[in-house]
C-alpha positions in Angstrom: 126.9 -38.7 -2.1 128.4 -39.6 1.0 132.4 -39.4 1.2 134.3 -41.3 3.6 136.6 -38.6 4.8 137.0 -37.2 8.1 138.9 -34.1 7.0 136.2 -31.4 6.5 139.0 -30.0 3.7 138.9 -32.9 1.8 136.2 -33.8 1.9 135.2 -30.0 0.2 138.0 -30.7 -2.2 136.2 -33.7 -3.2 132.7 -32.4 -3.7 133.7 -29.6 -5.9 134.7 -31.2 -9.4 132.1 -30.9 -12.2 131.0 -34.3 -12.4 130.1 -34.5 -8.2 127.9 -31.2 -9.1 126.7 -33.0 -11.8 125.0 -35.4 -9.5 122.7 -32.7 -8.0 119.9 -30.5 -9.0 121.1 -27.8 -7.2 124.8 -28.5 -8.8 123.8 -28.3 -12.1 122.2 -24.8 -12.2 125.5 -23.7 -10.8 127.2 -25.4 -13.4 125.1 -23.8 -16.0 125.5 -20.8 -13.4 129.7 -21.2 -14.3 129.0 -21.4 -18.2 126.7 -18.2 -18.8 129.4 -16.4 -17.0 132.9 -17.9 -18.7 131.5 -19.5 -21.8 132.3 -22.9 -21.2 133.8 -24.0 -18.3 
């Protein structure tokens, strides 16, 4: 996913919602990570 923002702040901000770790393998185990710990989300 490439965002098209300069701002290294935003463009964190951006890739940290559920859905844009969604999109990654590596994003969903720490999604599933996120719900072991806290129940759901």
């Amino acid at each position: 996913m490439k965002t098209k923002i300069r701002n290294s702040k935003a463009k964190k901000a951006k890739k940290t919602g559920f859905r844009t770790r969604q999109k990654t393998a590596s994003g969903r185990k720490i999604n599933k990570r996120q719900r072991a710990r806290h129940g759901s989300i």
